[in-house]
Kinemage of the C-alpha trace (Angstrom):
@kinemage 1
@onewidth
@group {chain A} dominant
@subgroup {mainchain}
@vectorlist {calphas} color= white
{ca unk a 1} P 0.000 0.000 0.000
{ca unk a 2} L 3.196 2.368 0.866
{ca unk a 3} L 4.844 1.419 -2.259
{ca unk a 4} L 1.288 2.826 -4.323
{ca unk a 5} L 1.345 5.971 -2.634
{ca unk a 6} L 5.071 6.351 -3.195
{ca unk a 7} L 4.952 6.101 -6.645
{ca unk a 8} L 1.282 8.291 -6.724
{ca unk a 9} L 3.465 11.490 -4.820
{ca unk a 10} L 6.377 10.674 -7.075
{ca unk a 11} L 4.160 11.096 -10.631
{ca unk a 12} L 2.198 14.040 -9.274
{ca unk a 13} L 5.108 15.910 -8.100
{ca unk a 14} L 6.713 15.038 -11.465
{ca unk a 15} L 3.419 16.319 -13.140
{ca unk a 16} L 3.857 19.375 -11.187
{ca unk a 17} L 6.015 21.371 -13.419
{ca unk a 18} L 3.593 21.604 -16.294
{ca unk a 19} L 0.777 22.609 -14.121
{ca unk a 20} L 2.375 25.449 -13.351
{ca unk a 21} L 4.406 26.716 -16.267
{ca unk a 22} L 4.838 29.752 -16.968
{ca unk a 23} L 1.950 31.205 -19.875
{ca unk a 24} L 3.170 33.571 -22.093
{ca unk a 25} L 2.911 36.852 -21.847
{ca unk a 26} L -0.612 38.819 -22.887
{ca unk a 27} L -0.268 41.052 -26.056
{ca unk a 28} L -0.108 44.298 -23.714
{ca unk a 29} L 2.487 42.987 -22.007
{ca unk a 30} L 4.919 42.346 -24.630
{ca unk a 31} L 3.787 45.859 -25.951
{ca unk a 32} L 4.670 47.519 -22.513
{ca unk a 33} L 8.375 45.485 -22.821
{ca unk a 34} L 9.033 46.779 -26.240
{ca unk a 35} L 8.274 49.933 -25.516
{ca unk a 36} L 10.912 49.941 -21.769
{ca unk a 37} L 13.248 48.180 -24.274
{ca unk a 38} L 13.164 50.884 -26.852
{ca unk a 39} L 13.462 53.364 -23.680
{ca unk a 40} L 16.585 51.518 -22.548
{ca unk a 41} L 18.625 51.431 -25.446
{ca unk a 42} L 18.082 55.403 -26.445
{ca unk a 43} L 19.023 55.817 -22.642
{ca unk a 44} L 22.159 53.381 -23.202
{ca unk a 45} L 23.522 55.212 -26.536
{ca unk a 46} L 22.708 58.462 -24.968
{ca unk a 47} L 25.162 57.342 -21.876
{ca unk a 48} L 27.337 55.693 -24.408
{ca unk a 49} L 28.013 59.396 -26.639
{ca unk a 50} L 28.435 60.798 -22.955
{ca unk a 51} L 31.085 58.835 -22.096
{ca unk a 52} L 32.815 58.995 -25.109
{ca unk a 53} L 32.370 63.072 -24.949
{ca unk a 54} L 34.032 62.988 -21.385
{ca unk a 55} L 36.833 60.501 -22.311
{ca unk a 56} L 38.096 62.694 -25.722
{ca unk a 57} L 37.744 65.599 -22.733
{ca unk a 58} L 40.220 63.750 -20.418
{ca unk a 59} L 42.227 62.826 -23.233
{ca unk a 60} L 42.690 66.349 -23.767
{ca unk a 61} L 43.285 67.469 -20.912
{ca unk a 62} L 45.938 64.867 -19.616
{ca unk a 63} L 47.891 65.902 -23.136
{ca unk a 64} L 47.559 69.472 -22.258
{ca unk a 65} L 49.143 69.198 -19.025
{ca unk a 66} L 52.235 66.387 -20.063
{ca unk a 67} L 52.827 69.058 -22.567
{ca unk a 68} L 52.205 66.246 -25.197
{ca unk a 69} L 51.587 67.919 -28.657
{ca unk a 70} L 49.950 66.872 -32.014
{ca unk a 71} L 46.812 65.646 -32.492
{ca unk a 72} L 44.541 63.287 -30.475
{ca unk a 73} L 44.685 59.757 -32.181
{ca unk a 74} L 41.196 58.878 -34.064
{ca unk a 75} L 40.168 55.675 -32.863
């Protein structure tokens, strides 16, 4: 009788997993996720021509004080 119960709590614990899988995602969803990943990457190459605005500044300003002349190597 053990043995039958065993193997009952084994298969439903195994069955488990597709009970509760994950659904997909409703259509307003995925258009709410489009629209923070479109947010995200203007906010990522905005930081991105920030950073490469402030680097070419301390480029500049490291060669100005060594007293390092010429021009700034294009990458």
């Amino acid at each position: 009788m053990n043995v039958r119960i065993l193997i009952m709590s084994v298969a439903m614990a195994a069955s488990a997993g597709a009970v509760w899988a994950k659904l997909p995602a409703a259509p307003a969803d995925q258009a709410k996720a489009a629209e923070a990943k479109a947010k995200a990457d203007e906010a990522a190459k905005k930081d991105a021509d920030l950073l490469g605005k402030y680097q070419d500044k301390a480029v500049s300003n490291y060669r100005k004080n060594k007293g390092i002349r010429g021009p700034v190597p294009k990458k």
